[in-house]
Every structure is written in C-alpha cells, then in structure tokens.
ZADOLUM-347447 format. One line per 10 residues: number of its first residue (from 1); their letters; for each residue x negated, y, z of C-alpha. Coordinates in Angstrom, 1 decimal. Layout:
NUM	A	X,Y,Z  ...;
//
This chain:
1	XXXXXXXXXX	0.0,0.0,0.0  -1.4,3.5,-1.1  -0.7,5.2,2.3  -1.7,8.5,0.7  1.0,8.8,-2.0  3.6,9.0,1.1  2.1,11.0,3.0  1.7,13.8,0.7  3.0,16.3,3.0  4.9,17.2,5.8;
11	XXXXXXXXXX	7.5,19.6,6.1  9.4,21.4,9.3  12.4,19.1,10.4  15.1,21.4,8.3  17.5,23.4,11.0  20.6,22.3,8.8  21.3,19.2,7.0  19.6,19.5,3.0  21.1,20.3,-0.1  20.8,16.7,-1.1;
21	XXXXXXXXXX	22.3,15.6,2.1  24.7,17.6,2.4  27.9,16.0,2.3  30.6,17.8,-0.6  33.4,18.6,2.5  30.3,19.6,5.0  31.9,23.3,6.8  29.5,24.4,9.5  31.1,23.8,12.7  32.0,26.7,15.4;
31	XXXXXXXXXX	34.5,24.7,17.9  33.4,23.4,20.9  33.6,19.8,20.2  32.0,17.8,17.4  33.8,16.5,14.6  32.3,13.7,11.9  32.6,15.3,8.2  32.5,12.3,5.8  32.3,12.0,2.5  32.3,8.6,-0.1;
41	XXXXXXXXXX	29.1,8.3,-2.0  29.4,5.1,-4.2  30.2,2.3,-1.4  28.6,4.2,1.5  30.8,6.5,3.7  28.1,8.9,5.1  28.7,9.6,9.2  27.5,12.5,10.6  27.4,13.7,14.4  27.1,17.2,13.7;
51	XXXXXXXXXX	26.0,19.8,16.2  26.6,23.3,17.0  25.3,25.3,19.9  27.9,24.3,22.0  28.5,20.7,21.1  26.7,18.0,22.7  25.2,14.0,21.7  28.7,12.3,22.7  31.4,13.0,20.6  34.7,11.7,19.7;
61	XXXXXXXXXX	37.2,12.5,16.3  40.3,14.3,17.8  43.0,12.8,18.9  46.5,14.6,17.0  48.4,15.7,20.0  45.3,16.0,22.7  43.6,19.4,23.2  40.2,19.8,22.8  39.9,21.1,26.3  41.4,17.7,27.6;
71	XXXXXXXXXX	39.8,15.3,25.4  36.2,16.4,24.9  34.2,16.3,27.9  30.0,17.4,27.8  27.2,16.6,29.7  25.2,20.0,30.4  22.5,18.1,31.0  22.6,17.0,27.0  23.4,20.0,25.8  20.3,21.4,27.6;
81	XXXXXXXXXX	18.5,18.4,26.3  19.6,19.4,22.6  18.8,22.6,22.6  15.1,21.7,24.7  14.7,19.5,20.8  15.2,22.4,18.6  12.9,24.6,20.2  10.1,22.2,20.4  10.8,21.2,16.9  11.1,24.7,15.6;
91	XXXXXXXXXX	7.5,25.0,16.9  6.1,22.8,14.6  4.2,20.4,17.1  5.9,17.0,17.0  4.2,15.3,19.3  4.7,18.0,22.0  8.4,17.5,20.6  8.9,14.3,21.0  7.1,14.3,25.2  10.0,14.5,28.2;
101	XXXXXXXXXX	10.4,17.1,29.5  9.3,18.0,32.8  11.9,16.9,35.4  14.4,15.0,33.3  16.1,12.0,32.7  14.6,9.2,30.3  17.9,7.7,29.9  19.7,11.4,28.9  16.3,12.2,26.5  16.3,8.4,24.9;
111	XXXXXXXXXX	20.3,9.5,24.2  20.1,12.8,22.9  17.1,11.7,20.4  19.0,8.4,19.6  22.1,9.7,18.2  19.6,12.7,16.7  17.8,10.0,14.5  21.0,8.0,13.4  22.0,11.0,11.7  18.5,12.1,10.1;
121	XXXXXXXXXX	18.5,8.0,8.6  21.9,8.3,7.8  21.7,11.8,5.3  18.6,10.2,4.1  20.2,6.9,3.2  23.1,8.7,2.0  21.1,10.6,-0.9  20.0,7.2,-2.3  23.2,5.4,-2.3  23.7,5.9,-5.9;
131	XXXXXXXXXX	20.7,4.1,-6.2  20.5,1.6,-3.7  23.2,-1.1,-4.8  23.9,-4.5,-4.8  22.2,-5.3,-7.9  18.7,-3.1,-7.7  18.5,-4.2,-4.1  20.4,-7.4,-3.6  18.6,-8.0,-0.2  17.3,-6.3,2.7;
141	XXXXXXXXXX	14.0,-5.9,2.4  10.6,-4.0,2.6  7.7,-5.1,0.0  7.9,-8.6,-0.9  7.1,-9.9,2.2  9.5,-8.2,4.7  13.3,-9.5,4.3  15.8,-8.8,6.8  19.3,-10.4,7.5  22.2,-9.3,9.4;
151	XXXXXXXXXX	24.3,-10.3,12.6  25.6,-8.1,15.4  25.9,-11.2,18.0  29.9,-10.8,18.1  31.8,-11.1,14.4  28.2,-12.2,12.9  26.2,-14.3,15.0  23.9,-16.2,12.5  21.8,-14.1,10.7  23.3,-13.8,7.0;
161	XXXXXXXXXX	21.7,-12.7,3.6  23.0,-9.7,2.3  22.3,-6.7,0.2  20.5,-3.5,1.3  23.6,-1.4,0.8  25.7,-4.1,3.0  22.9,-4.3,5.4  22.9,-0.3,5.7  26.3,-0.5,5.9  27.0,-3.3,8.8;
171	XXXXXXXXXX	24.3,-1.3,11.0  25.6,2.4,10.2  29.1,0.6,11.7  27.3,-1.2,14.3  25.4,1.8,15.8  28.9,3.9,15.8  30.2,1.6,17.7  27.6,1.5,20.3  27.8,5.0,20.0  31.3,5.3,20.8;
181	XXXXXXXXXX	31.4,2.9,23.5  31.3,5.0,26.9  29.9,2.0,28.9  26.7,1.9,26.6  26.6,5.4,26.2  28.6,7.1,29.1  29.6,10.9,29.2  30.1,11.1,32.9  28.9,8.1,34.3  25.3,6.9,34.8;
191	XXXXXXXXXX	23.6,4.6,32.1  24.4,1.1,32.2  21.1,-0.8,32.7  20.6,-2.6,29.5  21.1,0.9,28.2  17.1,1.0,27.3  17.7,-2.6,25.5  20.9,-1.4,23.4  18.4,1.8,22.3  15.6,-0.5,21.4;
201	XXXXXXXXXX	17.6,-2.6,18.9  19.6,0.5,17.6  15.9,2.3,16.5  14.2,-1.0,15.7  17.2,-1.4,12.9  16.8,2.2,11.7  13.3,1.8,11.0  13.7,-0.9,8.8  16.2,1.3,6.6  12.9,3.8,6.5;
211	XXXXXXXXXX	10.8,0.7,5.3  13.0,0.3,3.0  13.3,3.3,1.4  9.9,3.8,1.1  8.8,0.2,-0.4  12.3,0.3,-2.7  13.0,4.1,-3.3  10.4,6.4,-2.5  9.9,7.7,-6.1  13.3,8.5,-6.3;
221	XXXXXXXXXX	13.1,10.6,-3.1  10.2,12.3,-5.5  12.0,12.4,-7.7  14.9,14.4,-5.7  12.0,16.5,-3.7  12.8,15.1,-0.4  9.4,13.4,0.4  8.9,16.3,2.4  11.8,15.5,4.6  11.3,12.0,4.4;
231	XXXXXXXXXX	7.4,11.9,5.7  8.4,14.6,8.7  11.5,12.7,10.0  9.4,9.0,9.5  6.7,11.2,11.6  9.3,12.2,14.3  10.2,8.5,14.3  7.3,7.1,15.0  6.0,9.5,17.1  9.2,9.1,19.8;
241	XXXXXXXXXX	9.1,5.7,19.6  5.3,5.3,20.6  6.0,7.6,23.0  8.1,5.3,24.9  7.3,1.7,23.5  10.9,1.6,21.5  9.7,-0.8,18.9  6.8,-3.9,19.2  4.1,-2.9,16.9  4.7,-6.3,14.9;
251	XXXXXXXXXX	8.6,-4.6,13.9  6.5,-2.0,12.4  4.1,-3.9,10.2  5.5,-3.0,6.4  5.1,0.3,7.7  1.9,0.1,9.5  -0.6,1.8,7.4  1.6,4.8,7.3  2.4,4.7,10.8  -0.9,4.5,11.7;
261	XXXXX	-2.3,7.2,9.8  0.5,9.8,11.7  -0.5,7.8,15.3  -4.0,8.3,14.9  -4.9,11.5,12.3;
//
C-alpha cells in the first residue's frame, strides 16, 4: 500500500457538513432539540445527528403531540463536552483535541465523540453510495485480504456474507439503535457498565467502513475533492481511539501503514 498517495493532506475538520455531504433537505437547525434530516441516496438513507449550539449527543425525532420542552431532555454536562470538541478542533491540534479534559467523565467524553464520529462516517459513506453497490462491491472488504461479514448477536447471529452497501447498511441501523437505546446510552442516568464494550464494537465497525473506502473508493473521493476531509477525520479516528485503547491494533491492520504514519509523524 502506497501510504503517501492517502495521505496527501490534511485539512481542518469542516464546521458544517460538506457540499458533497450535504444532504438535498439539510436546513441548519436553530430549535433546541435535534432533529435527523435524511435523505435517499441510491439504497442508502443517510442519518444525521445534527448539532446546533444548544443541542446535545442524545437525541430523539419528535413525537407529533409532545412538546419539545417535555420530550427532549439534555445533559449539560454533554453540551459542555460538545462545545469543549469544537474549540479544540477549531484550533487545529488533533491530538490535543482528541485528550479528556481536565476533570471530566470518560464515559460522557467516549459518548459525545461516539455519536460525533458516526456522523462524520456516515456523510462520508453517503457521498460514495452511488458508487458503492452491490455489484462493484459485492462483499465487505478492505484489499484482498480483509473481508468482513455481518451479525448483530440478536436477528443475525452467525456471521453472514454480504455486500458492502448491506454491510454499511445493517451497521448504520445497528449503531442507531444503540444509540437510541437509553440504557446503553442514558440521558439522565449513569452509564451502564458494558457501556465502554458497546463503544468498542460501535468504533471497531466504523473503522472498517474507513478501510474500505480507502482500499475500494479512494480515487473517487479524488476524484470528488474530499481526500482532504477524508485523511483529517481518518486522523481524528485514530488519534481518539489510541488515545483510549478503543480498537486492538490487529482490527487495524489493512489500515496500519496509514495509521501508523498519523500515530507516529
């Protein structure tokens, strides 16, 4: 693997979602609750937590008769720990980003960043879908060696053979659901403690949609101008997940060349 042609620059994490990202029915968001914009993008429906100033890492769609005042509770805490993420990152220095900060709670940090980074895969994802089908891709894998299979451990509990757009697909809905499930990731009450587990495997997964993308699709992020992007929020990655031992170094082996070349330059 020629580690240079990926890592052909590095760009600020972007303060709003990019042009290629952006999803055709994206408004910028003033309320003080979070909503989930979606739009279809050949078989992909692209989620997105979205975040204002106000809004926080938890987030729910709106009931039709409940008032936002009734159903959407925050954690000031998160909110503190959101806007601690865009300062830092705003400064450039990702690996001062990425550090706890002094005083905090791992388990509200490891949330925050968690639900930060399912959204950064899933824009990126989303601009390839168009690309990425059953027939170019018609498994999961990274490089010729690297081939992942499926199963959550509930509906799918043997590991099946699908396609990368499936794959993407089952974990997007996976991860939503953990997501969305208050006893995994609690707005009130404290973490559950296999809470660091359920984070391992959610960021373990989403690195192996970045492996893919670069070992199936990285000249068509080139091709779109996004490498930029790409290489910064693969940097951000990998930089938070060192930081706290998220992922065994033997998950990140069709990777590791360019992993090791942001861990160690």
């Amino acid at each position: 693997m020629a580690t240079g042609k990926y890592l052909s620059g590095f760009a600020p994490l972007p303060t709003e979602i990019s042009r290629h990202a952006k999803p055709s029915n994206y408004s910028e968001i003033t309320t003080t609750y979070d909503t989930r914009p979606t739009t279809e993008k050949g078989s992909f429906t692209i989620r997105l937590a979205v975040h204002n100033h106000e809004s926080l890492w938890a987030w729910k769609q709106k009931p039709q008769n409940v008032s936002s005042q009734e159903e959407f509770s925050f954690r000031s805490k998160g909110l503190q720990l959101k806007k601690h993420i865009e300062a830092t990152l705003g400064s450039g220095n990702l690996r001062e980003a990425v550090r706890l900060p002094p005083g905090e709670d791992l388990n509200e940090w490891l949330a925050v960043n968690t639900v930060d980074f399912f959204n950064q895969v899933n824009l990126l994802y989303g601009t390839l879908t168009e690309f990425c089908t059953s027939s170019s891709c018609p498994t999961m894998s990274a490089g010729p060696k690297y081939e992942y299979r499926w199963a959550d451990g509930i509906t799918i509990k043997k590991p099946i053979e699908v396609s990368a757009p499936k794959y993407v697909e089952y974990l997007m809905d996976w991860i939503e659901a953990q997501l969305d499930n208050e006893s995994i990731f609690p707005k009130s009450a404290p973490f559950p403690p296999n809470f660091q587990d359920v984070v391992k495997t959610i960021l373990k997964r989403l690195f192996r949609v970045y492996a893919h993308i670069y070992h199936s699709h990285f000249q068509k992020i080139v091709s779109l101008k996004e490498e930029a992007h790409l290489n910064t929020c693969f940097k951000h990655f990998v930089l938070f997940t060192w930081e706290f031992c998220l992922i065994d170094k033997g998950e990140l082996a069709p990777l590791y060349e360019i992993v090791e070349s942001i861990l160690y330059c």
